[in-house]
N, CA, C and O atoms as a GROMACS GRO file, in nm:
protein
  432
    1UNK      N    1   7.683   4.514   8.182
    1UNK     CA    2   7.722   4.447   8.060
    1UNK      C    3   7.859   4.385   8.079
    1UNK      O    4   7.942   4.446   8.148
    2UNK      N    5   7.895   4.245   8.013
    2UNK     CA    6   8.006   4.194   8.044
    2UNK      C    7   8.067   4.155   7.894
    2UNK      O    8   7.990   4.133   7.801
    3UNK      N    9   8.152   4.150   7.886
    3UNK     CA   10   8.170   4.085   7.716
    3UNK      C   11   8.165   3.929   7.735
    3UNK      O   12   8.168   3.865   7.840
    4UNK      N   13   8.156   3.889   7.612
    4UNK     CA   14   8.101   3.771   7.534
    4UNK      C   15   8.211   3.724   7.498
    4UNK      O   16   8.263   3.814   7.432
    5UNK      N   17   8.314   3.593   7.502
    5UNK     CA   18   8.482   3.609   7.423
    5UNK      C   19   8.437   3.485   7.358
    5UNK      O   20   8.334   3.417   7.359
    6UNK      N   21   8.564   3.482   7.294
    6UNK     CA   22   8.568   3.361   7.215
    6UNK      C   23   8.622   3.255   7.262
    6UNK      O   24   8.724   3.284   7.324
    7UNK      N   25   8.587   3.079   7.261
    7UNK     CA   26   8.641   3.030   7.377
    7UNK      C   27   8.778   3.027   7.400
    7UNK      O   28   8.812   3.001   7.516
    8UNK      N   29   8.870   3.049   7.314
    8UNK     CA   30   9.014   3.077   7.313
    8UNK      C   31   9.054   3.169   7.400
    8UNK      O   32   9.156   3.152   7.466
    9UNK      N   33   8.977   3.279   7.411
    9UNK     CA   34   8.930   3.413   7.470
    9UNK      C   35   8.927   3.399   7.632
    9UNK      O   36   8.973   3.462   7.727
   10UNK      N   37   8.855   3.296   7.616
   10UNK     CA   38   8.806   3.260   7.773
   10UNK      C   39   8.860   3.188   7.857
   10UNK      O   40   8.843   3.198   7.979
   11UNK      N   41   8.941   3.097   7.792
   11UNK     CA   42   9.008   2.992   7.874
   11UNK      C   43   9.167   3.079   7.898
   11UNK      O   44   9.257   3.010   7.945
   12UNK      N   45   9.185   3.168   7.880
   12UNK     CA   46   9.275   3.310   7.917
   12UNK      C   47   9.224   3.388   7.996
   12UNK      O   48   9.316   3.436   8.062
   13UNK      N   49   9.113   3.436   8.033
   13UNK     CA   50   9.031   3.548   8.098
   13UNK      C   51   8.994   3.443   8.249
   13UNK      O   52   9.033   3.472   8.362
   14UNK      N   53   8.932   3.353   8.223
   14UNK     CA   54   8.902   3.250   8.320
   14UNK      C   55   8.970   3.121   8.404
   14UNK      O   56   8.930   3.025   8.470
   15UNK      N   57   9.089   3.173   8.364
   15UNK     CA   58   9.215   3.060   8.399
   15UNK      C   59   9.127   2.905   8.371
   15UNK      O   60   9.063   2.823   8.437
   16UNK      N   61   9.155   2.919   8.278
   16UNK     CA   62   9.128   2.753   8.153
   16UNK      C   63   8.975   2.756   8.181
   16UNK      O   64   8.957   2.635   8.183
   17UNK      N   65   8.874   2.801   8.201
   17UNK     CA   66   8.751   2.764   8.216
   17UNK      C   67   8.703   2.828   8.054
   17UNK      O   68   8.768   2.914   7.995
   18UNK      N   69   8.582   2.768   8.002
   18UNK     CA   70   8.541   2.845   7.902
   18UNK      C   71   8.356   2.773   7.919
   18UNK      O   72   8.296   2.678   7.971
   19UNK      N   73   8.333   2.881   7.847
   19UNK     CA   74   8.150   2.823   7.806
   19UNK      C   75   8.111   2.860   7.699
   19UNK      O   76   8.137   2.955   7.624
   20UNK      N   77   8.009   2.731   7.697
   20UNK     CA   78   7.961   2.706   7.583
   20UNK      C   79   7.850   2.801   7.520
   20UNK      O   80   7.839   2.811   7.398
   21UNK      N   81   7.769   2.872   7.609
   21UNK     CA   82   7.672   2.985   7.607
   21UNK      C   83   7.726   3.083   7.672
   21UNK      O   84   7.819   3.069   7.751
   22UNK      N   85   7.663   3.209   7.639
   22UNK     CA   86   7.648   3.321   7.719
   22UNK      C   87   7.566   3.272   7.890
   22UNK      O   88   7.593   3.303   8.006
   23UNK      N   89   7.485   3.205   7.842
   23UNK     CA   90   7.405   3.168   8.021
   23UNK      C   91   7.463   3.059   8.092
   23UNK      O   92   7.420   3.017   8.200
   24UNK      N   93   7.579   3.006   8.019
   24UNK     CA   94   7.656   2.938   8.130
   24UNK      C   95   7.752   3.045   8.164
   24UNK      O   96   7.781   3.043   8.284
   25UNK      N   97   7.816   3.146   8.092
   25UNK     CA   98   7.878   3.240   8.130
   25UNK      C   99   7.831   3.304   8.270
   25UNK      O  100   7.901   3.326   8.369
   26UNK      N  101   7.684   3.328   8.250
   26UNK     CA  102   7.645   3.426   8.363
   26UNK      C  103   7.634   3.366   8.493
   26UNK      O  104   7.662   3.417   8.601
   27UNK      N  105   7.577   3.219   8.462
   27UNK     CA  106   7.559   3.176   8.592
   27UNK      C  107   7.688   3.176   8.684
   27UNK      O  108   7.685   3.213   8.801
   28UNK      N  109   7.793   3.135   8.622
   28UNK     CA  110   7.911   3.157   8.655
   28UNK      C  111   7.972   3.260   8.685
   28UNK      O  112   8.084   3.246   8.735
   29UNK      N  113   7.915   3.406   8.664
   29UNK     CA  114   7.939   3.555   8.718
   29UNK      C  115   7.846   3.532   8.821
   29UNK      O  116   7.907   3.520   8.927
   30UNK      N  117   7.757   3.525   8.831
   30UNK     CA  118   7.632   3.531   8.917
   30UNK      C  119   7.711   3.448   9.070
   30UNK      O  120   7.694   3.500   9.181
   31UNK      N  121   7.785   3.334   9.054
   31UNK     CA  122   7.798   3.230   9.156
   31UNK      C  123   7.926   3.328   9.198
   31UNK      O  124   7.939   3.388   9.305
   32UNK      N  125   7.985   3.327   9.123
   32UNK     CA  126   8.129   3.447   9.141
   32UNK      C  127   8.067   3.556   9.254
   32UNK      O  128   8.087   3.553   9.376
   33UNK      N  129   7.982   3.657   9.174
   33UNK     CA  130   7.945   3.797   9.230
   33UNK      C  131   7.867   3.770   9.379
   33UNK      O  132   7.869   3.852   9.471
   34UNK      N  133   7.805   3.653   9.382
   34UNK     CA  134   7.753   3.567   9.529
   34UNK      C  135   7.825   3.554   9.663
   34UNK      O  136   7.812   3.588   9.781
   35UNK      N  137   7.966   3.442   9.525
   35UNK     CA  138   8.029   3.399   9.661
   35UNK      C  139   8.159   3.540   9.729
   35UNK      O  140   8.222   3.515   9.832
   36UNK      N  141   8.173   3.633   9.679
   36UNK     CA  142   8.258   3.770   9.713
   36UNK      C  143   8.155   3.827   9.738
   36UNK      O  144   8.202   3.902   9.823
   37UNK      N  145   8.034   3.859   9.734
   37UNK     CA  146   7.971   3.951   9.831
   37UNK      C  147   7.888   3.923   9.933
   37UNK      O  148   7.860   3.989  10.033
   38UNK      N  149   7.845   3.795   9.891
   38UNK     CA  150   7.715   3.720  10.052
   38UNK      C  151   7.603   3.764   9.987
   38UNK      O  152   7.505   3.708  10.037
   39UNK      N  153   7.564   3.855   9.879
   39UNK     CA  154   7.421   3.891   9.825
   39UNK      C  155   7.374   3.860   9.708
   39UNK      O  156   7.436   3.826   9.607
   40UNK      N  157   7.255   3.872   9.724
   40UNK     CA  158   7.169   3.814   9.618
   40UNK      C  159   7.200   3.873   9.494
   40UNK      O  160   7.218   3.995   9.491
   41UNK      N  161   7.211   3.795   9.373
   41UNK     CA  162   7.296   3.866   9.240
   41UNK      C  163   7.174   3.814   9.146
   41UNK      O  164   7.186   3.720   9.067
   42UNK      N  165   7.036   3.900   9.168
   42UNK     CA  166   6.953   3.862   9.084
   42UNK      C  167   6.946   3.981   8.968
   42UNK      O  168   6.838   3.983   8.909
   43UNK      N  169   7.034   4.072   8.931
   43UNK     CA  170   7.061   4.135   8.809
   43UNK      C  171   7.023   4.082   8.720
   43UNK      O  172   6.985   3.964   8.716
   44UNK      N  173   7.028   4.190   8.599
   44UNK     CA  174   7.039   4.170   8.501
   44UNK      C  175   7.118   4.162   8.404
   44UNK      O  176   7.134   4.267   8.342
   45UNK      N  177   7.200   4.030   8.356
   45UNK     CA  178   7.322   4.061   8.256
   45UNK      C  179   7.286   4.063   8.112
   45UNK      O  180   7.195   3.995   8.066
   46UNK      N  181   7.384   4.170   8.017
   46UNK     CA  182   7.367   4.136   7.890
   46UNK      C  183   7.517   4.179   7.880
   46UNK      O  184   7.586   4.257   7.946
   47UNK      N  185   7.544   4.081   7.750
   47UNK     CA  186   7.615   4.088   7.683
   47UNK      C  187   7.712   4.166   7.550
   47UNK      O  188   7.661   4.143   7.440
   48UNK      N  189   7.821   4.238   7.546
   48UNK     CA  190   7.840   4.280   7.426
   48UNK      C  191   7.990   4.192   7.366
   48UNK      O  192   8.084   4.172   7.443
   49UNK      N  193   7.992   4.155   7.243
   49UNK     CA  194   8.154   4.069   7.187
   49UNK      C  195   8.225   4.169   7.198
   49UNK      O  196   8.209   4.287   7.169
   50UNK      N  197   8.345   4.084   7.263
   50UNK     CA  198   8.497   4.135   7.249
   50UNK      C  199   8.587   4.014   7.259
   50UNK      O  200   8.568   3.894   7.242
   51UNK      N  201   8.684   4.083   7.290
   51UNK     CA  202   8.831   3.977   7.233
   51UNK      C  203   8.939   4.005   7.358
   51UNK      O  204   8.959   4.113   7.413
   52UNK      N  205   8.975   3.933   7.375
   52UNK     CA  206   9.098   3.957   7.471
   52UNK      C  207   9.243   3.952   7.397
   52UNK      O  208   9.305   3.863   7.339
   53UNK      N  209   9.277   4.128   7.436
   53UNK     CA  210   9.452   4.146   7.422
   53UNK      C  211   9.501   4.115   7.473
   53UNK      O  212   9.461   4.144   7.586
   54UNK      N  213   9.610   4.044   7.478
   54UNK     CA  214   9.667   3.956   7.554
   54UNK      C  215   9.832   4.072   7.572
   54UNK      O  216   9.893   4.080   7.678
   55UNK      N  217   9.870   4.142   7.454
   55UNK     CA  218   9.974   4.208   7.460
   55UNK      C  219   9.925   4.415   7.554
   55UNK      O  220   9.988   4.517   7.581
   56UNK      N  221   9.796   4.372   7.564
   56UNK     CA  222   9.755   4.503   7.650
   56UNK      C  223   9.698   4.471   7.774
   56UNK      O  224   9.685   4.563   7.854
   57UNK      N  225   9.648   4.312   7.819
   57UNK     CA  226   9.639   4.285   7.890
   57UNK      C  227   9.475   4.348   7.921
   57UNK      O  228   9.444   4.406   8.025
   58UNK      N  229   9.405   4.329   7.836
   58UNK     CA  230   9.318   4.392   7.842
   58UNK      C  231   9.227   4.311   7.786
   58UNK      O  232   9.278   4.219   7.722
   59UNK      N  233   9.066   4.315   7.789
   59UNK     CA  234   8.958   4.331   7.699
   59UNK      C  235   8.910   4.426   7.630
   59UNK      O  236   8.879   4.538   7.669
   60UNK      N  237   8.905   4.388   7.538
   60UNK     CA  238   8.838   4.510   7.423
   60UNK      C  239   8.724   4.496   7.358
   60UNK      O  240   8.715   4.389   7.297
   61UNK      N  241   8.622   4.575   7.348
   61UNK     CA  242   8.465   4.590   7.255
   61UNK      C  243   8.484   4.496   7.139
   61UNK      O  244   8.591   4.436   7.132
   62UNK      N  245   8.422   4.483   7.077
   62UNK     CA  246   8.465   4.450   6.929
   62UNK      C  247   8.324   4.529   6.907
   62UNK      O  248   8.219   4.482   6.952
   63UNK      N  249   8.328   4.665   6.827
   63UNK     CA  250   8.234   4.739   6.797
   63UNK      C  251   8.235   4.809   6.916
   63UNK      O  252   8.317   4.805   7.008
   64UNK      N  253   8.095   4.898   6.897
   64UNK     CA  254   8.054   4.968   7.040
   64UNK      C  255   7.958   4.915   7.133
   64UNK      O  256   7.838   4.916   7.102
   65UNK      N  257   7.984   4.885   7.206
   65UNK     CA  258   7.908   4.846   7.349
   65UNK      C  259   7.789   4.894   7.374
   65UNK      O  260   7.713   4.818   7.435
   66UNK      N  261   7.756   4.979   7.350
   66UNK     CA  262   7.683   5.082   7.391
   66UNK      C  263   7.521   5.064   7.272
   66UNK      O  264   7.409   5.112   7.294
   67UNK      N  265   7.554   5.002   7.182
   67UNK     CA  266   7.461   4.950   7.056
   67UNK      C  267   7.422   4.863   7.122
   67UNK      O  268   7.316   4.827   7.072
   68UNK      N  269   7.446   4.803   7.210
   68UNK     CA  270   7.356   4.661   7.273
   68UNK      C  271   7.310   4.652   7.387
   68UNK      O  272   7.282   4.549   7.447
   69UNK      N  273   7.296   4.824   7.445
   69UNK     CA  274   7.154   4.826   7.531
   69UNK      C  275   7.031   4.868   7.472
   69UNK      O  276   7.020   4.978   7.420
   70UNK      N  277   6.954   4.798   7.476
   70UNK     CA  278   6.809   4.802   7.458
   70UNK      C  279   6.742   4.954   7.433
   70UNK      O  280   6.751   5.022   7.536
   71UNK      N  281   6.680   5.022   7.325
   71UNK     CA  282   6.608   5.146   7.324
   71UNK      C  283   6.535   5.118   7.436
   71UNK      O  284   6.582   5.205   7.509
   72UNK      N  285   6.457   5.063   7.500
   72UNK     CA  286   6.340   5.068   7.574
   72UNK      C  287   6.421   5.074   7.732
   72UNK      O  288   6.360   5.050   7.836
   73UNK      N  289   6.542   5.106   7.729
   73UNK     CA  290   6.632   5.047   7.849
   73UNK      C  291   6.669   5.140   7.864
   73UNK      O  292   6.745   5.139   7.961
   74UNK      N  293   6.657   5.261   7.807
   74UNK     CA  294   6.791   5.384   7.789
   74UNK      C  295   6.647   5.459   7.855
   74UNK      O  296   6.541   5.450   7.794
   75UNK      N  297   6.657   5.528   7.975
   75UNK     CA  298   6.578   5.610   8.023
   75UNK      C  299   6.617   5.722   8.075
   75UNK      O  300   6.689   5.733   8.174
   76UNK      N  301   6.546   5.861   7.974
   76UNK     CA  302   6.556   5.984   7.944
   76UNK      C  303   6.413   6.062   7.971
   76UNK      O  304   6.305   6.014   7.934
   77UNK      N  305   6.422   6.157   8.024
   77UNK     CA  306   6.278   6.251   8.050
   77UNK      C  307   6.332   6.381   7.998
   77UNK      O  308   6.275   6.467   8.066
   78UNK      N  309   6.395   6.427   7.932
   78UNK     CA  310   6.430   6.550   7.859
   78UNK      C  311   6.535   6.534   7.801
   78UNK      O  312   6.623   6.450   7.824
   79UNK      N  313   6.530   6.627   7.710
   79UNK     CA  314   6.695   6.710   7.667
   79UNK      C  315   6.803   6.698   7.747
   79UNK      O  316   6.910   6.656   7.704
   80UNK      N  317   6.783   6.738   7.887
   80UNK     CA  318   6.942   6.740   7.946
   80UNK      C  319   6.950   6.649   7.999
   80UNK      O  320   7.038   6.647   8.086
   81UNK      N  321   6.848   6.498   7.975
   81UNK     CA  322   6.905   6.366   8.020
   81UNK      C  323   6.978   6.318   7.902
   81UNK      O  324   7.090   6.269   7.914
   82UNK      N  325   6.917   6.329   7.785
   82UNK     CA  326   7.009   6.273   7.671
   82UNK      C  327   7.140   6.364   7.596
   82UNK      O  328   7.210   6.319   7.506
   83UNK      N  329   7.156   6.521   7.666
   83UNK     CA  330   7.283   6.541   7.680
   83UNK      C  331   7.376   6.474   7.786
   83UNK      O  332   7.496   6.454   7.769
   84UNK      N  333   7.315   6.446   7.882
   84UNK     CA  334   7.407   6.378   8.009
   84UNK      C  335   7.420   6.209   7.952
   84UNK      O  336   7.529   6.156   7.970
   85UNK      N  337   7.318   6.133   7.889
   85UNK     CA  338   7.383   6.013   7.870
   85UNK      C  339   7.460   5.992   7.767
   85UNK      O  340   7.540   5.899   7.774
   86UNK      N  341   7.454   6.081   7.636
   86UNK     CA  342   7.588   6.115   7.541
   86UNK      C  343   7.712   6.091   7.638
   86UNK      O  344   7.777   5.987   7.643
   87UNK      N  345   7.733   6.197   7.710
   87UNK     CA  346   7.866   6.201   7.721
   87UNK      C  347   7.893   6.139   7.868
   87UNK      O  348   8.008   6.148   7.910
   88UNK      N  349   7.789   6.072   7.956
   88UNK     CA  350   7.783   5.924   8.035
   88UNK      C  351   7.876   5.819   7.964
   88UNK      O  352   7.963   5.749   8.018
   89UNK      N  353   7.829   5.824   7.800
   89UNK     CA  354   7.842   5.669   7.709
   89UNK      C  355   8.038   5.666   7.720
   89UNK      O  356   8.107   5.566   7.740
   90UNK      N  357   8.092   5.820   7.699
   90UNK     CA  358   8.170   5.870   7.678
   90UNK      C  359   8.287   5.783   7.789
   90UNK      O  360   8.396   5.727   7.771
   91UNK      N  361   8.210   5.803   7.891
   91UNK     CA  362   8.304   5.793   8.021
   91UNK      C  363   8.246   5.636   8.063
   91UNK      O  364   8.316   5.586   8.151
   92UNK      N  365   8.164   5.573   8.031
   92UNK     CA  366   8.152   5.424   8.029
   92UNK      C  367   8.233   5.309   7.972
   92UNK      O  368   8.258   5.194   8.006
   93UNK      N  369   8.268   5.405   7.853
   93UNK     CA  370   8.357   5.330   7.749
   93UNK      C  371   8.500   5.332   7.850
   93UNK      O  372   8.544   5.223   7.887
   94UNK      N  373   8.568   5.455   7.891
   94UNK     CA  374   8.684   5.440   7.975
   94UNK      C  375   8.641   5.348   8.031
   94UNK      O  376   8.679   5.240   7.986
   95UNK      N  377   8.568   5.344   8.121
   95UNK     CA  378   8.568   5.279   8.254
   95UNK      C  379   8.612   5.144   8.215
   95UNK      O  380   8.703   5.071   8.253
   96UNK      N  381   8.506   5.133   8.112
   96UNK     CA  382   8.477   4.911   8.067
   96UNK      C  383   8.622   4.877   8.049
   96UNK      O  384   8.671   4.770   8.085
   97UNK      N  385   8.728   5.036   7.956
   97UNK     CA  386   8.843   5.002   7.931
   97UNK      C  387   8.915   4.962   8.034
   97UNK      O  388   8.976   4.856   8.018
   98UNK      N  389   8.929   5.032   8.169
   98UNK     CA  390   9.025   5.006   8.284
   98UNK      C  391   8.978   4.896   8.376
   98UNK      O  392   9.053   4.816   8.433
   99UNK      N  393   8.865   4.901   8.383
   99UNK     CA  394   8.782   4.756   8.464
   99UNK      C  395   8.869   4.632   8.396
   99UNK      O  396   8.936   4.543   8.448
  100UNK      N  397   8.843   4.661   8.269
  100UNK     CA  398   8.902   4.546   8.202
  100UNK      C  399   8.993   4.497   8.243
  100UNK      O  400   9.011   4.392   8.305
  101UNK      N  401   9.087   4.611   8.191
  101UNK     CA  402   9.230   4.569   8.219
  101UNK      C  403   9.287   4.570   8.354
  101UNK      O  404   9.401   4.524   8.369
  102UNK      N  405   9.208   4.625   8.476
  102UNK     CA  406   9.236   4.552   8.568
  102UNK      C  407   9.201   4.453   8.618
  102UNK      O  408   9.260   4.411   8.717
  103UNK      N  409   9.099   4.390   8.567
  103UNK     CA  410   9.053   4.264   8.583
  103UNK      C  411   9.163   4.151   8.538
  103UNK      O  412   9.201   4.057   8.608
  104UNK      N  413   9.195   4.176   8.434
  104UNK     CA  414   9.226   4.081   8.311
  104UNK      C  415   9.407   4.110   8.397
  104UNK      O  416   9.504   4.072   8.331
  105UNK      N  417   9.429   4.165   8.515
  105UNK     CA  418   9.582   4.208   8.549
  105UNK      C  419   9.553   4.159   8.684
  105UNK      O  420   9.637   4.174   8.772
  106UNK      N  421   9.456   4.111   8.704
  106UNK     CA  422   9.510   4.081   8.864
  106UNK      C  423   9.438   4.157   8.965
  106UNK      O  424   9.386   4.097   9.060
  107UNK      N  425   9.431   4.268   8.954
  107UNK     CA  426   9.400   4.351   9.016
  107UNK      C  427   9.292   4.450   9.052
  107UNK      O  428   9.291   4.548   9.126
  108UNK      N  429   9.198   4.389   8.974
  108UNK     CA  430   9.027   4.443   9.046
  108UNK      C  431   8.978   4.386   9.120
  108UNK      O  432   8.869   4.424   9.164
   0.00000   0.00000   0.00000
């Protein structure tokens, strides 16, 4: 999942680039994630909105992230898979936080 910005948003995150869709967005991750690894980037992206802090240097959710994967996507075979992806969601949310902000710093 990648966030969705606003184009104000983007032309900050993307050094002046912005798009008009989410699927010009991706193709543009996709050509990105290509040309830094040499492999095929036939994933799957989706999207959740956020906003870029500019005074945290960061991206941020706008809402929870985690509402915009798919029920049919979330795959569980018991109880102690959906105790483990509870508190998975927990430690996803950090992560998206520091990815972010090292992205958005230079430095991922």
């Amino acid at each position: 999942m990648i966030p969705w910005l606003a184009p104000p948003d983007q032309a900050l995150v993307f050094n002046n680039l912005s798009f008009e869709t989410p699927e010009q967005q991706e193709d543009y991750v996709r050509a990105w994630a290509r040309k830094r690894t040499g492999l095929p980037c036939d994933f799957k992206v989706a999207f959740y909105p956020g906003r870029y802090a500019a005074e945290k240097c960061s991206i941020l959710p706008v809402g929870d992230p985690t509402s915009y994967i798919p029920d049919n996507e979330v795959r569980s075979t018991g109880a102690h898979c959906q105790a483990l992806y509870a508190h998975a969601l927990t430690w996803l949310r950090i992560a998206w936080g520091v990815q972010h902000w090292a992205e958005a710093c230079g430095i991922g």
